[in-house]
C-alpha positions in Angstrom: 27.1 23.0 -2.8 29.8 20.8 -4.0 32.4 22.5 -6.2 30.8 21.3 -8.8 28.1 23.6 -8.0 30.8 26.5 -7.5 31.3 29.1 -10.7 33.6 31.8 -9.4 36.2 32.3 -7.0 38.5 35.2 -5.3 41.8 34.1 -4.0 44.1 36.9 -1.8 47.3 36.6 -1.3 47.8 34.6 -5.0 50.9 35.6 -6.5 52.6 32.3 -4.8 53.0 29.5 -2.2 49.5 28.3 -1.3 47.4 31.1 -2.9 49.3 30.2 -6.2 48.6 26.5 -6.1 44.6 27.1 -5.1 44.4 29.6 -8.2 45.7 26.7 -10.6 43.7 23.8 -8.3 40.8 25.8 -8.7 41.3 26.7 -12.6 41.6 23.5 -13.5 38.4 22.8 -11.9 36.5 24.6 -14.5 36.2 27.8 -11.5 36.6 31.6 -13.2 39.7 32.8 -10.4 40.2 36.5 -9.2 43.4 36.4 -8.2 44.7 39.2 -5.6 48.0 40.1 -4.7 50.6 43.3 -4.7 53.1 41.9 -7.7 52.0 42.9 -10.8 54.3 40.8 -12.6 53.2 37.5 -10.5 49.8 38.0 -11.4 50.7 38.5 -15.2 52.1 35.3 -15.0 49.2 33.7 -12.9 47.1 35.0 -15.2 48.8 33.4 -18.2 49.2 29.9 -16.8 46.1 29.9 -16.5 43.5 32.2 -17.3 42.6 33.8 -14.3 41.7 37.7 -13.6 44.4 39.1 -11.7 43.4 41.8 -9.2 46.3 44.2 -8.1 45.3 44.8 -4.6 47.3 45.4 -0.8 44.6 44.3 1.5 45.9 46.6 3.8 44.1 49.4 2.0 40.1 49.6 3.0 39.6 51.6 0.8 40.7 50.0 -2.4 39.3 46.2 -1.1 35.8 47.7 -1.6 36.4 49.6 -4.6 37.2 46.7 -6.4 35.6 43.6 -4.6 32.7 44.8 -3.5 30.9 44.4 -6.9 32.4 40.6 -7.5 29.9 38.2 -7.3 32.1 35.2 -6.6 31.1 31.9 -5.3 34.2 30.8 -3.3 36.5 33.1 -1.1 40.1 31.8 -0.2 40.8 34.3 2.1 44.6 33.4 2.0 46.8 37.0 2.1 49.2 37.0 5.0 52.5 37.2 6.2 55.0 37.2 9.5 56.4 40.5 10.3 57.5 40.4 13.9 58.3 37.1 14.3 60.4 37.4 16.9 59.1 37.8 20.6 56.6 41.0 21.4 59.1 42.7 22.9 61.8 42.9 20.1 59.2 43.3 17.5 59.6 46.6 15.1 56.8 47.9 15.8 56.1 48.8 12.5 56.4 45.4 11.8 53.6 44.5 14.5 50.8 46.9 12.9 51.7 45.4 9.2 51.1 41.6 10.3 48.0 43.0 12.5 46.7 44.9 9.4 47.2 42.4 6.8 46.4 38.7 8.6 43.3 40.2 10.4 41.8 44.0 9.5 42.7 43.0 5.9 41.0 39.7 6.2 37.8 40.7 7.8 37.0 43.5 5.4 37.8 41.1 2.1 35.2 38.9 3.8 32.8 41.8 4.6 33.3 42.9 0.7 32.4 40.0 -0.8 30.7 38.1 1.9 27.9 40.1 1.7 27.0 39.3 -1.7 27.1 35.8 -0.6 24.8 36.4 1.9 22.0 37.9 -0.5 22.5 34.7 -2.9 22.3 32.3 -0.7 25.3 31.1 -1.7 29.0 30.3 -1.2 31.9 28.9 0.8 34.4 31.6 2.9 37.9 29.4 3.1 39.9 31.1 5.8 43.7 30.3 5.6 44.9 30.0 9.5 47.6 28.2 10.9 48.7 26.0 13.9 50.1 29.0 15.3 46.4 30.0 15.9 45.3 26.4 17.9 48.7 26.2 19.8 51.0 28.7 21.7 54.2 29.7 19.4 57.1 31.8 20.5 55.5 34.5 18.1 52.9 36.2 20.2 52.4 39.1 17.2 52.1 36.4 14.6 50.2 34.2 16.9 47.3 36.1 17.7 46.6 37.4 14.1 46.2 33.6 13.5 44.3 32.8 16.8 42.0 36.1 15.7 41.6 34.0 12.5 40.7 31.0 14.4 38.1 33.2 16.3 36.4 34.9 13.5 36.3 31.5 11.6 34.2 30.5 14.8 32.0 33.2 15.1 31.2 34.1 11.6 30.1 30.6 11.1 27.7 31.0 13.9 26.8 34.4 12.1 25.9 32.7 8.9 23.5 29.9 10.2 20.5 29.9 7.7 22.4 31.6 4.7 23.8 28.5 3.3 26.9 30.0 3.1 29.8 27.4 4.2 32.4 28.8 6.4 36.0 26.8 6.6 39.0 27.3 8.6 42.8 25.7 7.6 45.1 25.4 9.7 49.1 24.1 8.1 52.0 23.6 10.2 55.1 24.6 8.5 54.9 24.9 4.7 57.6 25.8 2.0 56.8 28.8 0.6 58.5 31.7 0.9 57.1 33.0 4.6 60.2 32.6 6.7 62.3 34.6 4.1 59.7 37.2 4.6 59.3 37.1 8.1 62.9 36.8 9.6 65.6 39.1 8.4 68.7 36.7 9.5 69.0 34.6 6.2 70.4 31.6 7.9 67.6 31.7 10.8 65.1 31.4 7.7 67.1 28.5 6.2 66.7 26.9 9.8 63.1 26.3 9.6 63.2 23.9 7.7 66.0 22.2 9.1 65.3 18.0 10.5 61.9 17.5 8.8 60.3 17.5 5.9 57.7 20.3 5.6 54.2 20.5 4.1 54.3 22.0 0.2 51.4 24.3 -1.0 49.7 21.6 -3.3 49.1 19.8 0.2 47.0 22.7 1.1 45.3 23.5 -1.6 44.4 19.9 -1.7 42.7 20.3 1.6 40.8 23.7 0.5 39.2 21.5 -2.2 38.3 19.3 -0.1 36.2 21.3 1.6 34.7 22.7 -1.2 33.9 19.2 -2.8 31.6 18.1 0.0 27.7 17.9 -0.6 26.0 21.3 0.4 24.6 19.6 4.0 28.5 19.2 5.1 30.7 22.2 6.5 33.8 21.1 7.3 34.8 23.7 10.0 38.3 23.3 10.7 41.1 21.5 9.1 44.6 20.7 10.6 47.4 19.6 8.6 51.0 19.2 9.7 54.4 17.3 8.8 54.6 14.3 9.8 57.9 14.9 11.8 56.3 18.0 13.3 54.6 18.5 16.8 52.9 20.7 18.9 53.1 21.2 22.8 55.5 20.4 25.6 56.9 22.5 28.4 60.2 24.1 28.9 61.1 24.9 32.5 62.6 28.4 33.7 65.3 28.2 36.3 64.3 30.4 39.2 66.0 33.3 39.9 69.2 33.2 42.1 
């Protein structure tokens, strides 16, 4: 299935930064878009610009991600919907914070899949683009934000194992840092969120999207698993050393 082949699509988490940019990529591609988000007023405008269905939705509530996707037959899930509460280390974490970034960037994710994936499964049909991060290949000072991405990583894994036989493509992206709005979401200190982007010059959300439809483009007998995409100027790994206690 190229994306040629592809008719429909859901994308979560659309109202802007990288969901945004896939809902126009994928517009413009001729694809019928059911865009997801909370903001009303983003998707009005989504919708205008261009043509898609908005879909007012908090993937945090099971109950309302079957009631309306469950019936969708769509073609192409970006399963994109996230964010970074408790960003900073376990310990200091809100806790509150911890079960909203838990809730959203993994229960949320695997029940959109489960709603629509399933309809996929019976059609023999479709592609399940699951937006991760490097935080999920590489250890981060972020061990709340971390492992909802390293559980993203996993289910990627698994449920492509799962889907052997169905035809149904599963694909996993993985961004370094990208400007959108996450770090003014995640961190409360307005200067700390100004500082990640600080000495480099980050990824923007048409680079992702540009990978998503790369994935989608390629013929039906190629899944392109996982996809890792960072600035240039940004790198992963390294050690720092603890002084022994006194």
């Amino acid at each position: 299935m190229a994306l040629i082949d592809y008719k429909t699509a859901l994308v979560t988490g659309a109202s802007s930064g990288i969901g945004e940019a896939c809902v126009h990529r994928l517009s413009k591609h001729g694809i019928q878009v059911f865009a997801s988000a909370r903001r009303q007023e983003k998707l009005d405008a989504l919708a205008a610009a261009t043509g898609c269905q908005a879909v007012l939705l908090d993937v945090r509530d099971k109950t309302a991600i079957y009631d309306q996707l469950e019936d969708l037959q769509v073609d192409i899930l970006i399963n994109n919907a996230g964010l970074g509460r408790g960003f900073e280390a376990l310990f200091e974490a809100n806790p509150d914070d911890i079960e909203t970034t838990l809730q959203t960037n993994v229960i949320g994710a695997a029940h959109v899949i489960r709603a629509v994936g399933n309809g996929m499964v019976k059609r023999n049909r479709g592609h399940i683009v699951n937006i991760g991060s490097v935080a999920g290949l590489y250890p981060i000072s972020s061990s709340v934000y971390g492992s909802s991405k390293g559980a993203i990583h996993s289910l990627s894994q698994n449920l492509r194992l799962e889907l052997r036989g169905t035809r149904v493509r599963v694909t996993e992206i993985c961004p370094g840092r990208v400007a959108t709005n996450f770090f003014n979401i995640a961190v409360d200190d307005p200067e700390k969120s100004a500082n990640a982007f600080v000495g480099f010059e980050a990824l923007q959300s048409d680079d992702i999207a540009d990978a998503v439809l790369y994935a989608l483009d390629t013929p039906w007998r190629v899944n392109i698993g996982t996809i890792e995409l960072s600035p240039t100027e940004q790198t992963f790994g390294g050690m720092q050393i603890t002084p022994a206690p006194e």
